[in-house]
C-alpha positions in Angstrom: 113.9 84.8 113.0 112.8 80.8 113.3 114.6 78.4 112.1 113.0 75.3 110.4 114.5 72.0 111.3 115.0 69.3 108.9 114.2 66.0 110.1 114.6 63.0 108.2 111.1 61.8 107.2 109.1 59.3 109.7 108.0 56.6 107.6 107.0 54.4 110.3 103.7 54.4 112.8 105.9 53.8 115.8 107.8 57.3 115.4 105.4 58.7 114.1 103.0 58.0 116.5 105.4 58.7 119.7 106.2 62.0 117.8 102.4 63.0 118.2 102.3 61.9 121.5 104.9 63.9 122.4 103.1 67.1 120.7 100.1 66.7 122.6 102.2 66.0 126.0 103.3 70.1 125.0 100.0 71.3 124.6 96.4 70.2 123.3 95.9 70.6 119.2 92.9 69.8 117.2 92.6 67.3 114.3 93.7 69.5 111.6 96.4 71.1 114.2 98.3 67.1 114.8 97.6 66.8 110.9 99.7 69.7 109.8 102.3 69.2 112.4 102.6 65.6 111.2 102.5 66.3 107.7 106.0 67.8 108.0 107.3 64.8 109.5 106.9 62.6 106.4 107.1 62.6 103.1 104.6 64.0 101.0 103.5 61.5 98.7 100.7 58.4 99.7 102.5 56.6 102.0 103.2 59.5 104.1 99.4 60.8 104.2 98.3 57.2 104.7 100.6 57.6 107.9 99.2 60.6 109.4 95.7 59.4 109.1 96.5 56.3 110.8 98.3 57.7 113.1 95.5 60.3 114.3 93.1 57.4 114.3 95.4 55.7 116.6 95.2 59.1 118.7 91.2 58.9 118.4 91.1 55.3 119.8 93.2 56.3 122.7 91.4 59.3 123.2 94.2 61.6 123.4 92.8 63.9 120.3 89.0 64.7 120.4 88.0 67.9 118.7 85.1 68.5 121.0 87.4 68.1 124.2 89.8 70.6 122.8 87.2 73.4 122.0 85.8 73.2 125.4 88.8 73.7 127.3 90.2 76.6 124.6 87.1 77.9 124.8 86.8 77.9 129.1 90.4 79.0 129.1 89.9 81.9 126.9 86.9 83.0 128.5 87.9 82.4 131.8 91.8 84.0 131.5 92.1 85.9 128.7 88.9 87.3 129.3 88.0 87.2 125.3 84.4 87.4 124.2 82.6 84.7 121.9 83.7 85.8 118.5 87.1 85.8 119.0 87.1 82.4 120.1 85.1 81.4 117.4 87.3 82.7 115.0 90.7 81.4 116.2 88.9 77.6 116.4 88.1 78.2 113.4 91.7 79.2 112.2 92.6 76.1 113.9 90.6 73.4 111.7 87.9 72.5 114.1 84.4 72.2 112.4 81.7 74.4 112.8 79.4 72.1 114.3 81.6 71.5 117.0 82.7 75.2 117.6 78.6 75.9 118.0 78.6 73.5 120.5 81.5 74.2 122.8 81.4 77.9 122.9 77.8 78.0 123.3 78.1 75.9 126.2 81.0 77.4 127.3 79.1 81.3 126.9 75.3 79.9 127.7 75.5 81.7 131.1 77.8 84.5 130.7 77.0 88.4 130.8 78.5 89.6 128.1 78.6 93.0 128.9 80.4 91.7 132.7 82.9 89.6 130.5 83.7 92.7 128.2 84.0 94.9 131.6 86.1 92.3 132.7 88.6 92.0 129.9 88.8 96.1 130.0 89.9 95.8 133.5 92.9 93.1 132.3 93.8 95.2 130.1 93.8 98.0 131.8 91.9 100.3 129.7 90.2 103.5 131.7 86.8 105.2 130.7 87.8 107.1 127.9 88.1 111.4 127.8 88.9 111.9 124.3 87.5 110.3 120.7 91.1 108.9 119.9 90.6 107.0 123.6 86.9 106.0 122.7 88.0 104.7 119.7 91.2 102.8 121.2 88.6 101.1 123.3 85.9 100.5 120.9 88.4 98.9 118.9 90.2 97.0 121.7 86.7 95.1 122.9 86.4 94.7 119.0 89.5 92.4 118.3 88.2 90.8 122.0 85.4 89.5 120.1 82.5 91.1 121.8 79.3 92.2 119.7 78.6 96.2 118.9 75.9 96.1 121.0 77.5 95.4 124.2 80.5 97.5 123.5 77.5 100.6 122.6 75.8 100.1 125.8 79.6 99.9 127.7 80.2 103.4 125.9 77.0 105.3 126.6 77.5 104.1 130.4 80.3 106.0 130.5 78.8 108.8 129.2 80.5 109.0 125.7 79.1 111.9 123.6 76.8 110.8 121.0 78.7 112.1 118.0 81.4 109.8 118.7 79.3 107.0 119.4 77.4 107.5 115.7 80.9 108.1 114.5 82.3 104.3 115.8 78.5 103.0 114.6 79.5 103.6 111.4 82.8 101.3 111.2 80.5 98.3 112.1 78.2 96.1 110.5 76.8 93.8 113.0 74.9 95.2 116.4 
């Protein structure tokens, strides 16, 4: 179980700003990320948001927080490591405050030359998923390519590669929506 930590409130840039420093010298955060994290580190009342937005606008200038920057290299690493398709690193950008304009951007540059069906093939491999024998194993890795954020279609056309009976193939068509 995690612990909070009470700190004593930052009501000055100086902390304040060497405190967000510090958080992006541990890893790379978006806007709304460094806006959270600083909003526990003052006191919530006009002064303290006046703070954080002067303090991220000091970030800005300095370029050490840039939204498009930071969904570029999520979105490389994802693809590139993790092996995740495009819709599941749409969705966690999105679940970490970046705007939608800027998540188009990135991730379609990021994807614009990948093969989908490769990258999916690719993660199953990491993961260390097999062709499937049974239903229970087609669904396993139906769903698995699912939560990796790869489109119906490609994990369909994975499937019937493999020679998965039809049956179960309507039988998984039928939990989606998209294709």
């Amino acid at each position: 179980m995690a612990f909070s930590r009470r700190h004593a409130p930052l009501m000055e840039e100086g902390p304040l700003y060497e405190y967000a420093v510090s958080a992006l010298g541990r890893r790379m955060r978006s806007v709304a990320e460094m806006k959270r994290l600083l909003r526990q580190r003052v006191e919530d009342n006009e002064l303290g948001h006046a703070l954080v937005e002067l303090v991220v606008v000091r970030l800005k200038d300095r370029k050490y927080l840039n939204d498009s920057q930071y969904a570029a290299a999520f979105s490389s690493y994802r693809r590139d490591n993790e092996k995740f398709g495009r819709l599941r690193v749409i969705s966690e950008l999105k679940a970490r405050g970046v705007h939608g304009d800027v998540i188009e951007k990135s991730v379609g540059d990021v994807y614009n030359e990948v093969n989908e069906e490769k990258q999916a093939r690719d993660h199953l491999r990491r993961k260390r998923l097999k062709k499937p024998v049974t239903q229970k194993e087609t669904a396993r890795v139906f769903r698995a390519l699912v939560r990796a954020g790869f489109r119906s279609r490609t994990i369909f056309t994975i499937l019937k590669k493999w020679d998965v009976d039809d049956e179960t193939i309507t039988a998984l068509q039928s939990e989606t929506n998209d294709s």
